[in-house]
Rosetta silent file (secondary structure, phi, psi, omega in degrees, C-alpha in Angstrom):
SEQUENCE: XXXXXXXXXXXXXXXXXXXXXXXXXXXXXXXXXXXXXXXXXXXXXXXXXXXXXXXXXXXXXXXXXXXX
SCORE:     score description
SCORE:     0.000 S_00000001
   1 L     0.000  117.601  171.254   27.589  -15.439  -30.677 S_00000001
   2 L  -156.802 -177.894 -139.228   27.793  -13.328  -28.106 S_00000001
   3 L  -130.281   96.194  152.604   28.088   -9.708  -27.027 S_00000001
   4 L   -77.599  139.140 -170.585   29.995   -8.231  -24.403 S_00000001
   5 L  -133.728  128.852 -176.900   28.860   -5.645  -22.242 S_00000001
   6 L   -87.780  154.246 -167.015   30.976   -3.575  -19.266 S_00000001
   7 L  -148.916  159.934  147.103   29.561   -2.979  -15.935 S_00000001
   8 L  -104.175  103.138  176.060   30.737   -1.449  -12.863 S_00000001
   9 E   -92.956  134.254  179.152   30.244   -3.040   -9.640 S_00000001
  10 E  -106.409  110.689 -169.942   30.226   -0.623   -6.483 S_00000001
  11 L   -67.326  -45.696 -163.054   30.882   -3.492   -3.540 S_00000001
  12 L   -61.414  -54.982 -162.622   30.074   -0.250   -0.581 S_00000001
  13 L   -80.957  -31.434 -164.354   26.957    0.309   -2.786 S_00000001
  14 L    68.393   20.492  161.742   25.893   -3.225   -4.317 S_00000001
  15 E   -83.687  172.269  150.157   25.063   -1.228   -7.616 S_00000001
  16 E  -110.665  115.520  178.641   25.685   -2.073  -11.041 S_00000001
  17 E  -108.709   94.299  179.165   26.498    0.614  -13.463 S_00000001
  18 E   -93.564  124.401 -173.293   26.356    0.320  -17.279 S_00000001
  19 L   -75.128  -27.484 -163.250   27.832    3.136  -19.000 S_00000001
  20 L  -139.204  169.477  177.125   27.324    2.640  -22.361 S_00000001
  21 L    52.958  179.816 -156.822   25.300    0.331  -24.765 S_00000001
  22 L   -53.484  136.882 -167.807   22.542   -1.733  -23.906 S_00000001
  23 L    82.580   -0.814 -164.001   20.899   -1.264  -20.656 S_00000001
  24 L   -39.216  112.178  161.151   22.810    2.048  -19.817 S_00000001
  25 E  -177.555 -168.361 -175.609   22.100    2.996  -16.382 S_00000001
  26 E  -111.823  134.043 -174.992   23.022    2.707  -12.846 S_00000001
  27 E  -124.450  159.062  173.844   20.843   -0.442  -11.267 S_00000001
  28 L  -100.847   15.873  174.227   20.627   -1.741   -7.730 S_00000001
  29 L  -149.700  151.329  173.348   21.399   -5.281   -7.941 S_00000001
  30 H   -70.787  -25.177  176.270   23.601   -7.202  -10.802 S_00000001
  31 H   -78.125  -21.196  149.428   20.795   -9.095  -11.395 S_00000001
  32 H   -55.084  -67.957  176.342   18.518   -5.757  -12.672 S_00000001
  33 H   -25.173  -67.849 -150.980   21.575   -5.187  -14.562 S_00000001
  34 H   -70.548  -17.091 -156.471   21.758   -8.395  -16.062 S_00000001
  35 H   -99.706  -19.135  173.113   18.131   -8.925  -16.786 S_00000001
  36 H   -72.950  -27.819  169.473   18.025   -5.005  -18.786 S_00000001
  37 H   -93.476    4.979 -174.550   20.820   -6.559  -21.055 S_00000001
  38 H  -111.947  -20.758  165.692   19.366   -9.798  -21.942 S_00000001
  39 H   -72.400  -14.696 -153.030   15.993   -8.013  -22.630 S_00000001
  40 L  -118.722    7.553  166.260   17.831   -4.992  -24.956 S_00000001
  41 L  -134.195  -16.137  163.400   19.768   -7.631  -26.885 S_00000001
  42 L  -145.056   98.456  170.849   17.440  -10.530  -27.275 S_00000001
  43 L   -75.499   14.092  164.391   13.787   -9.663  -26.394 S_00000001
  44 L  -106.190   18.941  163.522   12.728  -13.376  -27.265 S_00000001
  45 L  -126.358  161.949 -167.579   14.040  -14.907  -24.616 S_00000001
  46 L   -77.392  172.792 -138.279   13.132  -14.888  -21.016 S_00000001
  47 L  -136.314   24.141 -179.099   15.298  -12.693  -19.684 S_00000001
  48 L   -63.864  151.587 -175.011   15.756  -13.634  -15.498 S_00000001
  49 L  -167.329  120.633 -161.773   19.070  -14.094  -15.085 S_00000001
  50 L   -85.082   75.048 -107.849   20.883  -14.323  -11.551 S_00000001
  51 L   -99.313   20.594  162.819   23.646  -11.425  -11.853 S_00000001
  52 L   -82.858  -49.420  177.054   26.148  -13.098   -9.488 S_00000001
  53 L   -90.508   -2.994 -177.895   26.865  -15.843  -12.036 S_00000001
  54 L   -64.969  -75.593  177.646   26.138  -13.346  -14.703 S_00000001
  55 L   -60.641  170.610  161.843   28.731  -11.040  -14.658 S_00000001
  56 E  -126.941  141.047  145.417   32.798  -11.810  -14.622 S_00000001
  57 L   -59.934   86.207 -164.454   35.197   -9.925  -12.961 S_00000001
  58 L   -58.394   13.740 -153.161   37.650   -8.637  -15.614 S_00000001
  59 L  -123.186  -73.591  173.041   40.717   -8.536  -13.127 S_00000001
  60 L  -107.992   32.222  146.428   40.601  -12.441  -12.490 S_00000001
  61 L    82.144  -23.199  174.772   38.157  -13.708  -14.980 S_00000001
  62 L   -57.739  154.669 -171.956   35.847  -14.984  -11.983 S_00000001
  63 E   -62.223  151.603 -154.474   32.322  -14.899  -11.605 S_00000001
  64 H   -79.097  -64.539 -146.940   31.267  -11.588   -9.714 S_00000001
  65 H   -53.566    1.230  175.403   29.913  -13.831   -6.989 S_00000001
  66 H   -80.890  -18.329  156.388   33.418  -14.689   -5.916 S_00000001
  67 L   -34.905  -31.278  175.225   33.444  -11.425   -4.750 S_00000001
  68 L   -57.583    0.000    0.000   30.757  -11.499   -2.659 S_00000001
């Protein structure tokens, strides 16, 4: 089961921006990002999460870190 959630990566900036749903905000690394949605949709698990391997790029399906 699982939940998608859209982000905006700014490459110039290195933020992560969620507009809507869980976590909404603008953060300054994908991994703040990633770790505000896995606490706001399951707060029993830990919730570190490395936000390079987190995210995908919805243009080629790749891991944001190809990107890098």
């Amino acid at each position: 089961m699982g939940r998608r959630t859209n982000a905006y990566y700014d490459p110039s900036s290195r933020t992560v921006t969620i507009p809507s749903g869980p976590g909404r905000r603008e953060y300054e690394t994908p991994s703040g990002a990633a770790v505000a949605v896995v606490r706001a949709l399951n707060p029993h698990v830990n919730p570190n999460r490395n936000g390079w391997s987190f995210w995908t790029v919805t243009a080629t399906g790749q891991l944001l870190q190809s990107i890098r």
